[in-house]
PASEBA-1860 file (N, C-alpha, C; in nm, 3 decimals):
! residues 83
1> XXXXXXXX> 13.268/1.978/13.133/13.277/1.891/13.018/13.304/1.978/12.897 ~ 13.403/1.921/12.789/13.404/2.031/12.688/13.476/1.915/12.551 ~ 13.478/2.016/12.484/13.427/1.964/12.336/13.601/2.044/12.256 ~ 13.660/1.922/12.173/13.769/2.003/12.093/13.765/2.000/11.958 ~ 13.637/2.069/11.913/13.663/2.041/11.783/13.787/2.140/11.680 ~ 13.746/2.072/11.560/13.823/2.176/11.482/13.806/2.305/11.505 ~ 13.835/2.428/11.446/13.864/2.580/11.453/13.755/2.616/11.421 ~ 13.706/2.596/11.296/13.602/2.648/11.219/13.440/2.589/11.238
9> XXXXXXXX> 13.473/2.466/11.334/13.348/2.457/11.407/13.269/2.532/11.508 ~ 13.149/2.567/11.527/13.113/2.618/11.653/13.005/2.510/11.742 ~ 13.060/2.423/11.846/12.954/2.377/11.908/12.935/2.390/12.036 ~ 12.807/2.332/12.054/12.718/2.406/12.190/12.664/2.264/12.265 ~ 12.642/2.292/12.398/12.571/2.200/12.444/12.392/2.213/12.415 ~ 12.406/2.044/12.348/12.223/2.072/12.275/12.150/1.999/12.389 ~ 12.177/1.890/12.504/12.083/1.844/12.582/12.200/1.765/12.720 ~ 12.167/1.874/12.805/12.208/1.772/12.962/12.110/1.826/13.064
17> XXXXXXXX> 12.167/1.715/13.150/12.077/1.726/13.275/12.139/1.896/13.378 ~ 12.234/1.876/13.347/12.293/1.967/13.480/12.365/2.083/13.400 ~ 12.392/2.214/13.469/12.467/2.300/13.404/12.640/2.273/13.373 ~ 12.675/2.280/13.226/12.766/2.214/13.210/12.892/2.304/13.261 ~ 12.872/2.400/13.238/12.946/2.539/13.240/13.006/2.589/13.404 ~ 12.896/2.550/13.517/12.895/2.547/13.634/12.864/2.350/13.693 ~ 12.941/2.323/13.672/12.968/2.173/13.693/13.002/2.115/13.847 ~ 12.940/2.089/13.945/12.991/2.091/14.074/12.926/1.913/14.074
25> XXXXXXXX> 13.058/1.839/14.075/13.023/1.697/14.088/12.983/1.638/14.262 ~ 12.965/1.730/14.329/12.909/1.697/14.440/12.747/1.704/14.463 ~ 12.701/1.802/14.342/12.596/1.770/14.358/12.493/1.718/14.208 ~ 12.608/1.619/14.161/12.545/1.544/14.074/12.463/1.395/14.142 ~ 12.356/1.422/14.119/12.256/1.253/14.181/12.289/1.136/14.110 ~ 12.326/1.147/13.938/12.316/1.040/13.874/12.481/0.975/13.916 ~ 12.509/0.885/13.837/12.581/0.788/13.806/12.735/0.851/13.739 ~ 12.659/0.923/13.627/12.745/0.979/13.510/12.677/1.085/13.475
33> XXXXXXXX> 12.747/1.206/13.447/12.707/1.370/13.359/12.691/1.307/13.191 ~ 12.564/1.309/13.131/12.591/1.275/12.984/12.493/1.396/12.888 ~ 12.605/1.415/12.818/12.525/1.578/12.748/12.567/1.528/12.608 ~ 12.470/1.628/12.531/12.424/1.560/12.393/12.474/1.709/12.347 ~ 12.589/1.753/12.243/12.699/1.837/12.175/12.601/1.838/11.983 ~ 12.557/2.009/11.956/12.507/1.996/11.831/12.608/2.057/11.774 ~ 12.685/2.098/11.640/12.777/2.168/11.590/12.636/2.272/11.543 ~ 12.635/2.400/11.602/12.561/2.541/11.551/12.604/2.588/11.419
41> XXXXXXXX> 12.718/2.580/11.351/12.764/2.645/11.273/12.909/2.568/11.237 ~ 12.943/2.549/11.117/13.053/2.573/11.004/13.135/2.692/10.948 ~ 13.239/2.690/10.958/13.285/2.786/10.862/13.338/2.750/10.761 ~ 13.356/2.788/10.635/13.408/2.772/10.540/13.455/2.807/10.460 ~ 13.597/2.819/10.441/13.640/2.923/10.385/13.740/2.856/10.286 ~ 13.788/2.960/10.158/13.910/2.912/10.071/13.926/3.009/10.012 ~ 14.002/2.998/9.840/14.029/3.073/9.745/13.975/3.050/9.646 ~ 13.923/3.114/9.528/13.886/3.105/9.379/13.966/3.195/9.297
49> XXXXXXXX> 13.952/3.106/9.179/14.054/3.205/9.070/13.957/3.106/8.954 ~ 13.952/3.210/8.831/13.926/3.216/8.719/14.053/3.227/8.616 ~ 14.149/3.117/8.598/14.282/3.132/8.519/14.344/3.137/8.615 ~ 14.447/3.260/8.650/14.499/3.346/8.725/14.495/3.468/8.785 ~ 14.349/3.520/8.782/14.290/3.601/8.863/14.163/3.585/8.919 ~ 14.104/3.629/9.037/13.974/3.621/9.113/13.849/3.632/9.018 ~ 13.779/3.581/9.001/13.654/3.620/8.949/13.552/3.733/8.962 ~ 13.512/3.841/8.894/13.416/3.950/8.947/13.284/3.954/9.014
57> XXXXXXXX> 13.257/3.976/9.129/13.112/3.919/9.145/13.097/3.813/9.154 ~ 13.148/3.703/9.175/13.084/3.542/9.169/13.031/3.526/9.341 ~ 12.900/3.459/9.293/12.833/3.463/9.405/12.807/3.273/9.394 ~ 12.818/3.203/9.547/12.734/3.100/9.522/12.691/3.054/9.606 ~ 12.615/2.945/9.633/12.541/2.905/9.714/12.585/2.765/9.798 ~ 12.524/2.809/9.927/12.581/2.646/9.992/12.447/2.585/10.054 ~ 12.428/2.467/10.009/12.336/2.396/10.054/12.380/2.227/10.069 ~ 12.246/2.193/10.099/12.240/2.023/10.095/12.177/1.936/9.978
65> XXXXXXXX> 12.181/1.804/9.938/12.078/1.781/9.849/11.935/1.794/9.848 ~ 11.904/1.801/9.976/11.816/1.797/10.008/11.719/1.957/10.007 ~ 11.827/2.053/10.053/11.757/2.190/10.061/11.891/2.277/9.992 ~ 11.865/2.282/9.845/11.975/2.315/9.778/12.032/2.461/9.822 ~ 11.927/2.561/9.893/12.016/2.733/9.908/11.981/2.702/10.068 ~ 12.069/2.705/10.137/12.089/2.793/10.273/12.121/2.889/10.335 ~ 12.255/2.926/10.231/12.299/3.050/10.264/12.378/3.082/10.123 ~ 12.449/3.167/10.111/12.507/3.215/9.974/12.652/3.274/10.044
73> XXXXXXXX> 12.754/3.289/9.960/12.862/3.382/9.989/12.914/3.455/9.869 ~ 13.003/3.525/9.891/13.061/3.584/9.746/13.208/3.607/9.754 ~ 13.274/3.599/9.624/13.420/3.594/9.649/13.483/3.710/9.635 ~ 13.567/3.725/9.732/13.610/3.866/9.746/13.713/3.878/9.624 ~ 13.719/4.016/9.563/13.774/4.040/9.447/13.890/4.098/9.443 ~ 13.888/4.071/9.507/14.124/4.134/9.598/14.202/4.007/9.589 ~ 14.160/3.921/9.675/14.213/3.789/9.609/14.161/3.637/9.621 ~ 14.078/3.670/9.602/13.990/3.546/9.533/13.908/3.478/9.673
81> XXX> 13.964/3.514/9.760/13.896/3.481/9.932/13.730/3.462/9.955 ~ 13.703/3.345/9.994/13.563/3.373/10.038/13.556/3.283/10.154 ~ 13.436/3.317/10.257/13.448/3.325/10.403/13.295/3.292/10.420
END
């Protein structure tokens, strides 16, 4: 069983009965294989510019409303790239 997400997604199997990876439908008992898919991780990436050049040092934060810092990134100062 497998999963197509976008590029910059990473997901995993979060709940099945049977090994998904080693899948041998002969010795499945049930009916149907049903597995429960969490996305582990995001990527996120783009460009920043201040006018027409990158900003020095700009650092910021990515969160939710709920839990405003999760993680932080910073923009690279070559050309404006952050990852």
């Amino acid at each position: 069983m497998g999963v197509d997400p976008p590029s910059s997604w990473s997901v995993m199997a979060h709940k099945a009965l049977y090994d998904l990876d080693n899948l041998h439908l002969a010795s499945v008992t049930h009916d149907a294989v049903v597995a429960t898919y969490a996305i582990t991780s995001i990527l996120l990436e783009g460009h920043c510019y201040d006018g027409n050049q990158p900003p020095q040092g700009l650092q910021f934060d990515l969160g939710t409303a709920f839990v405003p810092h999760v993680t932080d990134s910073l923009v690279m100062n070559n050309l404006g790239y952050f990852q």
